[in-house]
N, C-alpha and C positions, 0 to 999 in steps of 0.2 A: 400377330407380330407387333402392332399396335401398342397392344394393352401388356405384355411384359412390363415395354419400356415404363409407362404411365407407372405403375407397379414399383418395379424398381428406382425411380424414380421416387416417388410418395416417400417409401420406406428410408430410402438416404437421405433426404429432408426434413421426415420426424425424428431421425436419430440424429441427424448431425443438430437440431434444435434443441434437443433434449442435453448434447451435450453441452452445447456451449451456455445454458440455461442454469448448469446447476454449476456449485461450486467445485473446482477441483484441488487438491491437495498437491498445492505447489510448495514447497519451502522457499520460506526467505533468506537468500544468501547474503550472509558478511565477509568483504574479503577484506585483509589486512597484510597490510606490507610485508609483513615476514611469519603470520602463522598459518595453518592449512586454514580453506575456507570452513566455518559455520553453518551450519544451515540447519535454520528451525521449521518446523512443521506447525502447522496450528494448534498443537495442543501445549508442545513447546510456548509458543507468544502467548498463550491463555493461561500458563501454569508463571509467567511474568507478573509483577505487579502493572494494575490496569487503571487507565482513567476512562473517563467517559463524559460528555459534553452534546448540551445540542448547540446546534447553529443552523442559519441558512450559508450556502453556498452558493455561487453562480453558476455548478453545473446540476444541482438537484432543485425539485419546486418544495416548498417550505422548509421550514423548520425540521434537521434531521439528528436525530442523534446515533453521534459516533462511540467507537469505544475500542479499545485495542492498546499496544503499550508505549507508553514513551518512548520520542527515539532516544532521549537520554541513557532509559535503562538499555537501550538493546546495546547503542554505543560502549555502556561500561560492561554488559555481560559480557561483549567481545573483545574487551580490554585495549579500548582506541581512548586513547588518552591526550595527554599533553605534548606530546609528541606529532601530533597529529595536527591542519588548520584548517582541514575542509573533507568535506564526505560527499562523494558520489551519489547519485543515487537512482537507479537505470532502473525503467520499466521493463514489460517482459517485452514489447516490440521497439527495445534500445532506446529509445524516447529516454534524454539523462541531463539531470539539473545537478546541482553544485550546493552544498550549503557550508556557510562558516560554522565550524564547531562552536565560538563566541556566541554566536546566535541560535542555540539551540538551549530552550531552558530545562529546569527540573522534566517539568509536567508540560512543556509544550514545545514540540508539535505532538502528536501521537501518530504511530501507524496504526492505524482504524482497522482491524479485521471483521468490525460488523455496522451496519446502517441499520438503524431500527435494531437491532437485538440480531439481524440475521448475518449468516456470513454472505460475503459479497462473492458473486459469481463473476469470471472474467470480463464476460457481458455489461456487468454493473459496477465497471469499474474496481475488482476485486482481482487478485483475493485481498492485496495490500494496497489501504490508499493513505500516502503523507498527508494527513489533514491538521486545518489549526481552529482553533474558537473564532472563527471571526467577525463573530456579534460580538463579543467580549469586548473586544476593547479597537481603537481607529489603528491600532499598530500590527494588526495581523490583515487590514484590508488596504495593502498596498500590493503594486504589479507584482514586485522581487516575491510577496507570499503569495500569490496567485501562483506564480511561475513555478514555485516549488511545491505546490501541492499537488506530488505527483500520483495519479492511480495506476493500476495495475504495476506496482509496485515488484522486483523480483530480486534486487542486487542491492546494496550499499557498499560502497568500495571506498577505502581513503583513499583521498586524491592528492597531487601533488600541489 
């Protein structure tokens, strides 16, 4: 009777490890005031134009390089424009930052869909994380861009 449980046990522990381990094919939703929501899939963001940067970050150890697409581009492919003065932006366990569209440039911030060349597992801060260069330059290492460098990334939604 013992040794089932053990059994049963083991088996729900290597599976449920194995899930949360690898990466899962979540889309990222755009919601917009008046059109149905967006939602890309990773081949989608990778079939976008892409940058990529290394930096250190204060939640990885060294030097990492990012790579995934502008939020600018995803902004204009969802056609969020001047009409707009701020973007939501919800993780997948509702964790939600605010950014002014004024402050979002060409080529920075990006939504990073890989560290090191890999895609990011939920686990690792994946699938979508808001990252900025922030060795680059002293204006992307303040609180407000700490704050918003959100991971686990699942929503951006205009906000009011």
């Amino acid at each position: 009777m013992f040794r089932p449980t053990i059994t049963i046990l083991l088996a729900l522990t290597l599976t449920a490890g194995n899930a949360t381990s690898q990466p899962l094919d979540i889309p990222l939703v755009i919601a917009t005031k008046d059109d149905a929501p967006l939602h890309l899939d990773l081949a989608d963001l990778d079939a976008m134009p892409q940058e990529s940067f290394v930096t250190g970050t204060l939640w990885t150890e060294g030097e990492t390089r990012f790579s995934g697409v502008p939020l600018a581009v995803l902004l204009d492919q969802a056609g969020i424009g001047d009409d707009a003065t701020r973007i939501a932006l919800v993780a997948l366990n509702d964790y939600k930052v605010e950014i002014p569209l004024d402050e979002i440039e060409d080529t920075r911030p990006i939504v990073a869909t890989r560290m090191d060349g890999k895609v990011m597992a939920v686990r690792d801060k994946g699938p979508y994380w808001l990252v900025y260069p922030y060795d680059e330059d002293t204006r992307y290492r303040t609180e407000a861009i700490y704050a918003r460098s959100i991971w686990q990334l699942g929503q951006l939604r205009v906000s009011e």
